[in-house]
Structure formats: structure tokens, C-alpha cells
N, C-alpha and C positions, 0 to 999 in steps of 0.2 A: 309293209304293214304300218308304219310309225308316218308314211305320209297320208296311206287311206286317215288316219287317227287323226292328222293334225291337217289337212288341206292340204295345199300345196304349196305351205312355209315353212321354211328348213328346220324353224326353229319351234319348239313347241314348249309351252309352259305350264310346269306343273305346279298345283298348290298342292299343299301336304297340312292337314289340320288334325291335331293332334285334343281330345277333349279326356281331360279324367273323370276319372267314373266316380261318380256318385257317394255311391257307397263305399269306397274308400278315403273321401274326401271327411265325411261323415266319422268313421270308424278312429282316422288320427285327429278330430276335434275333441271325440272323447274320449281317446287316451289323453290328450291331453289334462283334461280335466281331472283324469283318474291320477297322471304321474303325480308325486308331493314338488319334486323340484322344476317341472313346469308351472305347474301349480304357482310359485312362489315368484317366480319370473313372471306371472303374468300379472299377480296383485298389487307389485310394486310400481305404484304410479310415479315415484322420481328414478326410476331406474338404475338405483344402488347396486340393486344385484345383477346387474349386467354392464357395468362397468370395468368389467376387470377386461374385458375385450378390447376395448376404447382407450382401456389404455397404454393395454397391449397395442395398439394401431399406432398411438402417441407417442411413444418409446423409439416405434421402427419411423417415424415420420421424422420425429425429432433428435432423439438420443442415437442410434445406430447409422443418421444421416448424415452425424455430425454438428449437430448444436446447429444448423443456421437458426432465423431469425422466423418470424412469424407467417412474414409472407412463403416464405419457399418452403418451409411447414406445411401452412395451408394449400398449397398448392399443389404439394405431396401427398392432399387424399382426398381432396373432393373432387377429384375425377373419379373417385371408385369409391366413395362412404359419404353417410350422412346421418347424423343421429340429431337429434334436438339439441342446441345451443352448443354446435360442434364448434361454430369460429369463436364465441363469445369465452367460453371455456379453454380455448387455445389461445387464444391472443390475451385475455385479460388473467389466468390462473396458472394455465398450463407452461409457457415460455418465461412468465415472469419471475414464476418460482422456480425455475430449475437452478437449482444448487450452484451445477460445475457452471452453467454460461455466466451467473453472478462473480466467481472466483478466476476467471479467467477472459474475460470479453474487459475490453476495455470500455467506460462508462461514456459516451457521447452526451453529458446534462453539465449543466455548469456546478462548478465546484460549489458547495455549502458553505456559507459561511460568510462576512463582510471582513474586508481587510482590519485589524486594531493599530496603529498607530503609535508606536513609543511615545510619551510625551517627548517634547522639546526640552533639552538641561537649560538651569537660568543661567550656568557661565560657563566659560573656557575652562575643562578639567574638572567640570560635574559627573560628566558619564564617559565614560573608555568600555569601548567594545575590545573585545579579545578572540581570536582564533589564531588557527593551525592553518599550514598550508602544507598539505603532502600528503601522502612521503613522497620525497623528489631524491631521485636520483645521490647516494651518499658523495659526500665533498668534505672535507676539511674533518672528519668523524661525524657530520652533522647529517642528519635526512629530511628536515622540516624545517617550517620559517614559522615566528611566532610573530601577530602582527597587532599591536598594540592599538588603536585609532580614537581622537577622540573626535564624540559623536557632534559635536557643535562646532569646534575651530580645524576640526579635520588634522589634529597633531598626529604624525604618521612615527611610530617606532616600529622598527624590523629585525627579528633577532633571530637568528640559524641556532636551532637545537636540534635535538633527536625525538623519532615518538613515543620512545620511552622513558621520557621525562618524567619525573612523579611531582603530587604532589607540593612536597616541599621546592625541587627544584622551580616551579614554575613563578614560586611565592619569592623566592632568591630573584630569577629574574624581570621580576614585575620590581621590586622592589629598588634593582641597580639601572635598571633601561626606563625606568618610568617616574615612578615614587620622588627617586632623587634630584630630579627635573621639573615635576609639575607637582608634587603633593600628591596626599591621597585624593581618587575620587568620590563622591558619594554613591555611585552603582557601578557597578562594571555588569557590562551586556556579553552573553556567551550562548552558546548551544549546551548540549548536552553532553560532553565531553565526561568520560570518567574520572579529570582531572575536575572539573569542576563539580562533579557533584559527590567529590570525595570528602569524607567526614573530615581532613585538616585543613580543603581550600574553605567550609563552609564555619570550621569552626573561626579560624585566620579574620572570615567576612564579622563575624560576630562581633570579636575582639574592637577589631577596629571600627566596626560602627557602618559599612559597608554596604549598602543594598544589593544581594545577586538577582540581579535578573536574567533569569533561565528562559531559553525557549520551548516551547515544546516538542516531541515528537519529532524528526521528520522536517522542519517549517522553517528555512532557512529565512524565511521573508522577515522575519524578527529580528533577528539582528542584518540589518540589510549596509550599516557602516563599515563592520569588517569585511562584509561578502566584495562590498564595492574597493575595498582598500586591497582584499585578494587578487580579483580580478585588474586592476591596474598592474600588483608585481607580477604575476605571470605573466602575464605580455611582455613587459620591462622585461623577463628573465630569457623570453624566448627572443629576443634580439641579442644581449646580451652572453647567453650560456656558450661554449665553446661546443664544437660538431659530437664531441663524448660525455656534452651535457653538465660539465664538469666547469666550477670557478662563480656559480653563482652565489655560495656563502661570503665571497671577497666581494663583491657585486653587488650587495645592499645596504651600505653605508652610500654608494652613488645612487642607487635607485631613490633610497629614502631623501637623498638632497636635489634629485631631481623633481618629487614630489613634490616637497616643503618648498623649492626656490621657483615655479609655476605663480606668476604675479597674474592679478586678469589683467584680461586683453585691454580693456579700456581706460586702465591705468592713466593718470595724466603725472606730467613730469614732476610738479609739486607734492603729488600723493606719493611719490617715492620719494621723498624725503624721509629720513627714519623720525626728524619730533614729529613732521604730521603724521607718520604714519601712528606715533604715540598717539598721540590728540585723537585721531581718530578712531583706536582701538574700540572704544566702548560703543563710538554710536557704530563702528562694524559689527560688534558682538548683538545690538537690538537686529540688526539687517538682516544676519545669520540666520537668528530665532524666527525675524519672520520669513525669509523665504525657505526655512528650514520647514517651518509650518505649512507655508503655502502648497511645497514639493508635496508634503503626507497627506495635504486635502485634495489635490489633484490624482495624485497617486491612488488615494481610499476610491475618490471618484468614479473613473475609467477601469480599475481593478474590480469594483464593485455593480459595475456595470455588466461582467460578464459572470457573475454569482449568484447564486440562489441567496438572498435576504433572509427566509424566513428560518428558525429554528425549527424543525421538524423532529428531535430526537425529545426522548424523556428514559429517567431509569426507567429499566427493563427491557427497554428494545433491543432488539439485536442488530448489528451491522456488520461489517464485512470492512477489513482495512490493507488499504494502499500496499502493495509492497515494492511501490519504485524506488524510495529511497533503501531498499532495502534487497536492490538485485546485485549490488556488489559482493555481498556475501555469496551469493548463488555461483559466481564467476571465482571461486577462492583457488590459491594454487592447487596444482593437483586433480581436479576434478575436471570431470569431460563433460561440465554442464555448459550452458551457455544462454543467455539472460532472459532471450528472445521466448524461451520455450518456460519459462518460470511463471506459474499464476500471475495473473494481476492482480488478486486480492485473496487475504485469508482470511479464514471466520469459518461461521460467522460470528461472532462476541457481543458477551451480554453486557450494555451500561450501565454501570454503577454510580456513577454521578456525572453531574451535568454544569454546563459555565457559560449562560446564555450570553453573559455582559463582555464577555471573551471568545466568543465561539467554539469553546471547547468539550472532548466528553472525555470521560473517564472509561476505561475498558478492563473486563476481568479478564488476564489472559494467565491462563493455570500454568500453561508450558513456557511461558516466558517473562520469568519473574524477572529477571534484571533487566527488562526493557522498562524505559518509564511511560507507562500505564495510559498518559495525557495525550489528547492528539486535540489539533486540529479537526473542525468537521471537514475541511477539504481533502482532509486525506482518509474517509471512510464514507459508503453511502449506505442508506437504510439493505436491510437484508428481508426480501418476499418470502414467506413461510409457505412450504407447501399444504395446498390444500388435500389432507389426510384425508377427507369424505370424496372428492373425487378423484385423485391419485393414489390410494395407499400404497402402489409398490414401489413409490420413490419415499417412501420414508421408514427410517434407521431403526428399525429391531433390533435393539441394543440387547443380547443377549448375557443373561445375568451369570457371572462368574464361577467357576469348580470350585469346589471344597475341599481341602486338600487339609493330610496333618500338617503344613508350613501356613495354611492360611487360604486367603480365596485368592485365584489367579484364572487369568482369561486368555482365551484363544488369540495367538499371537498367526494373523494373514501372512506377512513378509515383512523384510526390511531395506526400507527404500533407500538409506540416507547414513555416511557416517562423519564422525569427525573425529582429531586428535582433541583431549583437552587433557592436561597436562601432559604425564607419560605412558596415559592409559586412552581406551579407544572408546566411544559411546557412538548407539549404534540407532537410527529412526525405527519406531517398530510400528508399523501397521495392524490395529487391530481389529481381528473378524466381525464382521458385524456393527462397526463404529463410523464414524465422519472423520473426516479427514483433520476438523481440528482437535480432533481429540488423540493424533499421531504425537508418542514419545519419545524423548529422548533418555534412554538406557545404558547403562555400562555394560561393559563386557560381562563382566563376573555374574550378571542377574539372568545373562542370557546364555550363558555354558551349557554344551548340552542340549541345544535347541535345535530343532531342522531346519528353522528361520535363519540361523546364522550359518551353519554348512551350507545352506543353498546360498545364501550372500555372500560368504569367502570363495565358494567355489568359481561363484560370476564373477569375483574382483580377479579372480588368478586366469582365469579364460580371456578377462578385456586387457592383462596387461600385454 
């Protein structure tokens, strides 16, 4: 029968057309019309209220993907969706603001900021840079080298202490390693050391008329005399130290005269004479200053070549900040962290003041008051706000606090994070409904009592 039907080809082809009736097509036009919340989805000419789909689709494109990048986002739904101003809204609002890929992607733009330049000292023992080298290895009772340098004649002192040094101890030996030899200098160049920015190195600086110059943040490129006087002893140390590490505090009375007795190469035999090398002293100390100079205009040059120039920040923006020099904490004994898996930037933080003539901004950070405030722009970049009208499910419904007879108190998520500080324990507390910069640090005694901290001690007693 199926060949009488089709001739005498094996194969026969059927079409199947399927046509909806009329009057049902009709019947749901005007429910529609009748429903209130069709209704409202169809008057909406920017399509607010059908957004929450979109960005439901965005979430699993991008968030549940995995953060990639724009393209492989995009690529993840236009095979299957299409809505008005689907790429323009993903590439330019959607990827840009998300939170976590700003805190954790590392930034591919050049750093903000132009190099600034110490001035040049007018003489021999104007300015001494000061740092630390360690902690190395304990020797002699000592775990650190302290390393004096001055920034125009390159005088090198090397002094083995410990890095518990206070204070006063460090004014003691600046005073017998330095002071007694060359005088005071008119600024001493440093980081940020809790020694130096302790109320008796600053009041010390007063007295005697001192300039500190501090760096900021993070920015070792400021004091770049001692970093270079560092990097010479370690190398010296690792030829030097015996196979248990041990004998290099005996070791830098030679290092420092290997330093200091380094004549240049082009030396001629009369230039080693010591009156000429007298006679000559001063017009070496002009020579100094300018190729001293010349080095920081070369240096600003080539450095600022690979920088963003312009200042882009003002109070009240928000940024997001560096936290590379700041993954050694993350690595502290004890802990089964490890660097690689550590944000690359927290935030994001609001600026409170600004230093265009310096490239620097000021940042409010609530949770870390004893950090100094000041950075570099190269170590924070603008922070993308999401956009609340076409995303609202990535933004923080900051739920407002319980009322309690002790006061208001809020839903405490978990606790990520602890530490010892002094002989008591404080504890990271993750709070419901909040951003991650807004994570505390807690003492025990605040959180007694909690199921935040039984579930935390229990996980600590299972990972040991």
C-alpha cells in the first residue's frame, strides 16, 4: 500500500503542517490585555520590568561560569538569547562592574601615577636613607641588618640587630654607627616602619631639626638608596653565609669594606693619589649631583612611559587597593593559606583626600586603622559601581540591625579568618547581607555563644 501511495520510491515524504486556530490565538491576546501583570510588561517601553530574567541569564553566563571575560560571556548566550542592547550592556556595565572580578583578576592597564623623584642632597651627609634587612636567619643573638646609606656619596653602614628593636634602641644606634662619623644629617629617608613612625623616632626628628621623609604605603620606589644598598648585602651574604646560614653578623664589617673600597674602573693612577683624590672631592660631589640627577630623569622617563599620566581620582570616588605587598601576611605561620589564592585587591574604599603634585590619595579604611591611610595611585585603581537599574540582584541589601535590651546587633553569616593578638584570639566575622569590605575583626568574648564560632572551632578541630 505505501508503494501504490508513493510510486515506486522507496522513500516517501511527508509534510506535517500544523496552523493554530484562530480563535484561540484571539482569546490569549485578550487575556492578555485583561491580565494587570501582563499588562505592565507590555507598557514598559525600556523593559525594567523584565529584567530580572536578563539578569538571571547574566549571572549563569557569567557569575556561575566563573568570572571569565567578556567575550566568553558573550559567547555563552548568543547562541540561545537576544534582547536589545544585550552586548552593549555586557561588555560595557555588566562585566565591568562586577565586584568579585575587580577584587581578584589582576588589572592588565598601566599603573596610575608618574614616577616623583627625591630631590638631589646639596652635600655629602645631607640625606641617609635607613632600612631593615630581614629577619635572617638568628646569628650572634641578632636576626636583622640595619643599613644606614647616604643617598649622594653612597657611605654604606651595616649594623646586625634584632626586629625587636625599639625605638630608642635604633636612635642609640644611629647615633654610635653614624652620627659619630659623619654628623647629623638634614633628612633621613625610611618606609614606613613602626619604628619610624613612633612618637619618640618623630619627636628625636623634632629636637634636632631633622627632616623625616616617609614613604608611603606599600612604594618601595622612594626610598630606592637603601633598597639598592639591600640588594647588594644579600647577595654579598649568599656567597658569604656558611651552608646553616649562620656567621653572616661577623660578615659585614667585610662586606661594608668591600663596598666602600670599589674604586671606578676608569680610575687613572694620579686620581689615586689621596691629596688628589682631596682636591678632587668637591668637583666629585658636583658630578654626583648631576649624574645623580640625570639617573631620576632617565629613570622618571622610561618608568613613566609605561604609566597612566593623568590623575583620574577626586574625593569621594571609590577605589579598590593592591594587596601585593600585603600577601605576606596572608602566608603567616600556621595557617594553610597560600598567596596565590588571596584577592588581588580589597575595597572598595572611599577617598578622602587627594595629592595630585605627588600622585597620591588618601583612603577611609574603618577596619584598618593602624594602616597608613596614604598610597600611591599605582597601588589602587578606579572601582565600577554597579548599575542598580539594570542589575539590581548584585547589589547589597544591607539589612538594618535587631533591637535588643544590650543594643542593636546584626546577623552574623560565618567566620572566615582568625588571629592571635596578644594572649587572646579575635576572630573575621562575615556579615549577612553585607560586602566583603565591611568583614570584622572581633574578640572572642563579643562572639561567646554564637553558632558562628562552634561551627568555626569545630572546622579548626576536623582540619587539624
Amino acid at each position: 500500500m505505501a508503494e501504490g501511495l508513493c510510486g515506486t520510491s522507496s522513500i516517501c515524504a511527508t509534510k506535517l503542517a500544523i496552523n493554530a486556530d484562530k480563535d484561540l490565538l484571539d482569546a490569549i491576546r485578550s487575556g492578555y490585555k485583561l491580565d494587570p501583570w501582563t499588562e505592565k510588561l507590555r507598557s514598559a517601553k525600556d523593559g525594567m520590568n523584565r529584567i530580572a530574567e536578563t539578569d538571571g541569564l547574566w549571572f549563569l553566563a557569567h557569575d556561575a561560569l566563573g568570572h571569565f571575560g567578556f567575550d566568553k560571556t558573550y559567547g555563552s548566550l548568543r547562541g540561545s538569547y537576544y534582547w536589545p542592547n544585550m552586548r552593549k550592556d555586557l561588555e560595557e556595565a555588566y562585566v565591568p562592574g562586577c565586584a568579585d572580578c575587580q577584587r581578584n583578576k589582576n588589572t592588565t592597564k598601566k599603573p596610575i601615577g608618574p614616577l616623583h623623584p627625591l630631590p638631589i642632597p646639596d652635600a655629602r651627609g645631607d640625606s641617609v636613607a635607613i632600612d631593615f634587612i630581614g629577619p635572617l636567619p638568628e646569628d650572634d643573638g641578632k636576626n636583622c641588618i640595619i643599613s644606614f646609606t647616604d643617598r649622594l656619596g653612597s657611605d654604606v653602614r651595616l649594623v646586625a640587630a634584632r626586629t625587636d628593636t625599639t625605638a630608642e634602641d635604633l636612635a642609640t644606634l644611629f647615633f654610635d654607627n653614624w652620627f659619630c662619623e659623619n654628623g647629623l644629617p638634614l633628612d633621613i629617608v625610611s618606609d614606613r616602619d613602626k619604628l619610624f613612625v613612633s612618637k619618640f623616632w618623630k619627636a628625636l626628628h623634632t629636637l634636632t631639626g631633622i627632616k623625616l621623609r616617609l614613604s608611603t604605603s606599600y612604594h618601595p620606589e622612594t626610598d630606592g638608596a637603601s633598597e639598592r644598598t639591600n640588594k647588594t648585602v644579600n647577595q654579598a651574604c649568599r656567597f658569604i653565609v656558611d651552608r646553616n646560614q649562620k656567621g653572616w653578623a661577623k660578615a659585614l664589617p667585610k662586606i661594608r669594606f668591600n663596598i666602600m673600597n670599589m674604586e671606578p674602573a676608569d680610575a687613572s693612577a694620579e686620581e689615586k693619589n689621596a691629596w688628589n683624590l682631596i682636591q678632587k672631592l668637591e668637583t666629585d660631589t658636583w658630578e654626583a649631583q648631576d649624574n645623580l640627577l640625570k639617573a631620576k630623569i632617565s629613570q622618571s622617563f622610561f618608568a613613566n612611559k609605561n604609566r597612566q599620566l593623568t590623575f583620574p581620582f577626586k574625593v569621594g570616588d571609590r577605589v579598590v587597593l593592591s594587596t601585593v605587598h600585603r600577601r605576606q601576611e596572608y602566608k603567616a605561620p600556621g595557617k594553610k593559606h597560600v598567596a596565590k589564592f588571596m584577592p588581588r585587591y580589597n575595597g572598595p574604599y572611599r577617598i578622602t583626600d587627594v595629592d595630585e603634585d605627588h600622585s597620591t590619595v588618601t583612603l577611609d579604611l574603618p577596619n584598618s586603622p593602624n594602616m597608613f591611610p596614604v598610597f600611591h595611585t599605582s597601588q589602587v585603581k578606579p572601582f565600577t559601581e554597579n548599575d542598580a537599574t539594570l542589575f539590581p540582584s548584585r547589589e547589597f541589601e544591607k539589612p538594618p540591625p535587631i533591637v535588643t535590651e544590650n543594643g542593636e546587633e546584626y546577623y552574623i553569616r560565618d567566620i572566615i579568618d582568625e588571629r592571635r593578638r596578644g594572649r587572646g584570639w579575635q576572630y573575621k566575622v562575615r556579615w549577612e547581607g553585607y560586602a566583603p569590605e565591611d568583614e570584622t575583626w572581633l574578640p572572642r568574648r563579643e562572639l561567646e555563644d554564637t553558632e558562628a564560632l562552634d561551627v568555626w572551632l569545630a572546622k579548626r578541630r576536623s582540619d587539624v
